[in-house]
N, C-alpha and C positions, 0 to 999 in steps of 0.2 A: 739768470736773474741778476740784476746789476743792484747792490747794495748799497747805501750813500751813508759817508758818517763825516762830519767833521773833528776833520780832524784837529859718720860722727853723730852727734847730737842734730848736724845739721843732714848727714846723711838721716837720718829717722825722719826727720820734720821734712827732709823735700820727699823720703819716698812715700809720707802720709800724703802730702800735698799734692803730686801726682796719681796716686790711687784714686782722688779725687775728683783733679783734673786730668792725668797719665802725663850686602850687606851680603856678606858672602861667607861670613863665619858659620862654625858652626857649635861650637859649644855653649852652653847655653850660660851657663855661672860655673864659669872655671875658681877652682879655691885658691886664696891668694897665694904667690910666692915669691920667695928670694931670690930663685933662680935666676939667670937672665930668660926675657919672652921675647921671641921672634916671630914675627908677622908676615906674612905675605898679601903687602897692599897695595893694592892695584897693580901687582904684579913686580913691585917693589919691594925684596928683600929688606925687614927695618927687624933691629934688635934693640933692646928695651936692658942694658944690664941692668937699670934701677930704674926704679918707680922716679917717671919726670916730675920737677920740683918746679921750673919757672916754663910757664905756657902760655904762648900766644894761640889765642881760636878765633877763627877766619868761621864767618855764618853763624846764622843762630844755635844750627844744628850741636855744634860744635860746642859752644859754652855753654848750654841747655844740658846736655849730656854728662859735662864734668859736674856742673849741681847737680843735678840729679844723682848720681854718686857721692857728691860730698867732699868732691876734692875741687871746687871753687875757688879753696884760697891756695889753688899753685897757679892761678891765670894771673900772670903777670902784665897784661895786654889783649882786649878783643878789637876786632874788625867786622869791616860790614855787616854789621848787625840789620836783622829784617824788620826788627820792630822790639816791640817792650818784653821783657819776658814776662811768663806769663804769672798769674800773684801766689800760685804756690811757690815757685822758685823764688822771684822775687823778694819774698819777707824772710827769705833766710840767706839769700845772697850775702857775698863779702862785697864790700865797694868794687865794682868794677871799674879799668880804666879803658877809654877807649883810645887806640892810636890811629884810624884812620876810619870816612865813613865809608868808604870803599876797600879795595886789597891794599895792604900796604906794601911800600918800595921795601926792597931787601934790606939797605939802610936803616930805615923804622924798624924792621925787623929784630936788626944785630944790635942796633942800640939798648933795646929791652935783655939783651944775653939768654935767648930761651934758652932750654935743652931741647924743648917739641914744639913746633909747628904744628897743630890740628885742624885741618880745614874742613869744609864740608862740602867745600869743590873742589874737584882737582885740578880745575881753573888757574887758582890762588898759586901754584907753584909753576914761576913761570920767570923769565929774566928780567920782565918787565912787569912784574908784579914782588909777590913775597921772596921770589929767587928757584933757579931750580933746584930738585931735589940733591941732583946728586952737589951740589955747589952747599949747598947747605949741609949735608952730608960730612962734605970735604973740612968743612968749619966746624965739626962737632954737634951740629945739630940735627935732632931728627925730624921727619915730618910723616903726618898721618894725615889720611884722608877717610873719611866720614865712608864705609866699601859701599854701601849705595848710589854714592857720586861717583866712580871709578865708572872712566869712559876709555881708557889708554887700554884697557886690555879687550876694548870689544862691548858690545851694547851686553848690559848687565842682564841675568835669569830678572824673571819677573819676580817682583818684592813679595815677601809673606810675612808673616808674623813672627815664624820662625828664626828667619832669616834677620830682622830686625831685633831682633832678643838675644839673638849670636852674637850680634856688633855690639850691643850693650855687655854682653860677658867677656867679649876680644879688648874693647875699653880697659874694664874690671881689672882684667888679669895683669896688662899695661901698668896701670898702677897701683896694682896691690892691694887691691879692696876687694869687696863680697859685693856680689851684683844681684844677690840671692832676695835681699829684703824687696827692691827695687822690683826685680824680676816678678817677683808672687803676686805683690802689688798689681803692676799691668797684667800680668797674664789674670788675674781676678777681676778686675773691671772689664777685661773683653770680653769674660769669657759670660759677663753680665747685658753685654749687649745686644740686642733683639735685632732682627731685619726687618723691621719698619716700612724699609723702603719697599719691598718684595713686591716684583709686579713693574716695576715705574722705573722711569729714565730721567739722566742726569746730563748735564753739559758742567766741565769741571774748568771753569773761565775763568784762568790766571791774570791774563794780562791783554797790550792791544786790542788798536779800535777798527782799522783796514781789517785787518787776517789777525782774527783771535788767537791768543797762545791758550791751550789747554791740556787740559790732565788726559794721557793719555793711558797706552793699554798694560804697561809693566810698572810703574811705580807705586810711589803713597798713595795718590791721588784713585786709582783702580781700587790698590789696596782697601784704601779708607770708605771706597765706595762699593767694593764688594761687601765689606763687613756690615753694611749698616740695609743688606738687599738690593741694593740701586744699581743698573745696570747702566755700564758708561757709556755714550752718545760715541766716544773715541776708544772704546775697546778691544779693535781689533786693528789699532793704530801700533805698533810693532814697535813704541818707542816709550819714556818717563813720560816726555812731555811733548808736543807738537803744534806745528800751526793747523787752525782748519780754517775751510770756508764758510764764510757766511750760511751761503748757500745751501750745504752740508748739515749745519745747525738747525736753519730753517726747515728742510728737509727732516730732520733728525725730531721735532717739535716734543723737544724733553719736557717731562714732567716738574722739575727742576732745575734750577741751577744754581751751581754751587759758586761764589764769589768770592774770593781771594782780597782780603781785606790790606794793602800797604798806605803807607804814607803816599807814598807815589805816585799809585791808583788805588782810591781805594774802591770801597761796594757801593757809597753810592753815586760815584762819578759816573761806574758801571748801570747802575740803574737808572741813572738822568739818561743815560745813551742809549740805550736798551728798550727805552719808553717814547724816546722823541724821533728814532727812525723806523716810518711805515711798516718798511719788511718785519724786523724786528719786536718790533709794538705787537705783532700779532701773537708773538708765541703765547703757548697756553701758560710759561710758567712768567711769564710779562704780563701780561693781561690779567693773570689770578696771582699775584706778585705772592709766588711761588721761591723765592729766593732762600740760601743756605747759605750764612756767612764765616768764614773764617782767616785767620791771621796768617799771613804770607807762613808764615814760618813752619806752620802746622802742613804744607803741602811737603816737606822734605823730611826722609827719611828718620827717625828719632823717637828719642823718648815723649815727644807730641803725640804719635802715631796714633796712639789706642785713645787717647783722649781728644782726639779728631773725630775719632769714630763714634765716641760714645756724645760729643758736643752735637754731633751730625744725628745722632738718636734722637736727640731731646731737643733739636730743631724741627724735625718733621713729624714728632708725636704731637708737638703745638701746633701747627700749620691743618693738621689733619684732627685738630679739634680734643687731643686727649690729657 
């Protein structure tokens, strides 16, 4: 089939605000300490003698996570940001500053004097981006990666809830905070949400218009769609995220589709395209505009996670008339 497109105080207030709204460690809320904490991220020996004071965060994932903690005002600098954060975090933010809308040069980097690096890809540590690790290293500075993004040590176990709740207590312990208030919070909203979906299929369509980028069968995106019932079109796709076919999709004729809201593309660029090519125009969840929207940002790994799932609840309890 030939397809045609043309082409603190404020820790309290954010972890009320995430309950609201809401990776390879493994302790869940480590209790804070003095000690020095040592990491093995992404297969990178990193030691922590003290809780970091000046932080540049690379992705949303990345400075979402430090609010959400409450340690906000040690970001000296964020980068490629995916979009707005979201209004719990938001109304309790420090002024953030941004230095690049992309990775920044190692230069931008060193200028701000981190002590951490915390990316959300491990993209971002590169000679011709943030800088490499061990060069930064070499300079006094550390760097973190988000363990969901770690690609250097081999395609990651597939995501859980668990697994996502560890990375928020491996954080925690990083900088000397309790992850515990945080922690109850998410594990209490998911453990509130129902499978809605149960029965029905989903296509988790990030991005491009030739060969769709979608959510595939080990990350968030699985994740966020296991949690809510929905059975993923790309589930036995063997990766986070992957290209599919047209073809494939059409074949696949989901119940759903889940839309990835960016600046860049947003849902309804996706939907103008989705409705004006024949093939496509016909799916059942085109036709009965069946659509599921959310914020780039909510597909990656994070303190989003649970509150993706629970957003994805209460999209197709409306859809489905309740």
């Amino acid at each position: 089939m030939r397809i045609l497109f043309r082409t603190t105080p404020v820790l309290l207030l954010t972890t009320l605000a995430l309950a609201g709204c809401a990776t390879t460690s493994t302790a869940a809320a480590p209790a804070p300490t003095a000690a020095p904490v040592t990491v093995s991220n992404c297969g990178t020996p990193v030691t922590f003698a003290t809780a970091p004071k000046r932080v540049i965060t690379i992705k949303s994932t990345s400075t979402e996570m430090l609010l959400a903690l409450g340690v906000g005002d040690r970001i000296v600098g964020t980068a490629f940001q995916d979009g707005p954060l979201p209004p719990g975090l938001a109304q309790s933010a420090p002024t953030l500053t941004s230095i690049s809308d992309q990775f920044p040069s190692e230069e931008v980097v060193l200028n701000k004097q981190p002590d951490l690096v915390f990316s959300g890809w491990e993209s971002a540590f590169a000679p011709d981006a943030a800088g490499a690790r061990s060069e930064l290293s070499r300079l006094g500075i550390a760097s973190y990666v988000a363990p969901a993004a770690c690609r250097s040590t081999g395609q990651p176990a597939k995501l859980s809830f668990d697994s996502v709740f560890g990375d928020i207590g491996q954080v925690a312990s990083i900088f000397r905070v309790d992850a515990t208030p945080l922690l109850t919070a998410q594990k209490k909203q998911l453990a509130a949400i129902s499978p809605v979906g149960a029965g029905r299929t989903a296509f988790w369509y990030s991005s491009g218009t030739d060969t769709p980028y979608a959510g595939a069968g080990l990350g968030a995106p699985e994740l966020v769609l296991e949690t809510v019932g929905l059975k993923n079109i790309a589930a036995d796709v063997n990766s986070s995220w992957a290209p599919l076919s047209w073809e494939s999709v059409v074949a696949a004729d989901p119940d759903f589709i889940v839309l990835i809201d960016a600046s860049w593309n947003t849902a309804q660029k996706k939907i103008d395209m989705l409705a004006a090519n024949p093939a496509t125009a016909n799916l059942s969840a085109v036709k009965n505009h069946r659509y599921l929207v959310l914020p780039f940002a909510s597909g990656e790994a994070g303190v989003r996670s649970v509150e993706a799932a629970a957003d994805l609840e209460k999209q197709i309890k409306k859809l489905d008339g309740n």
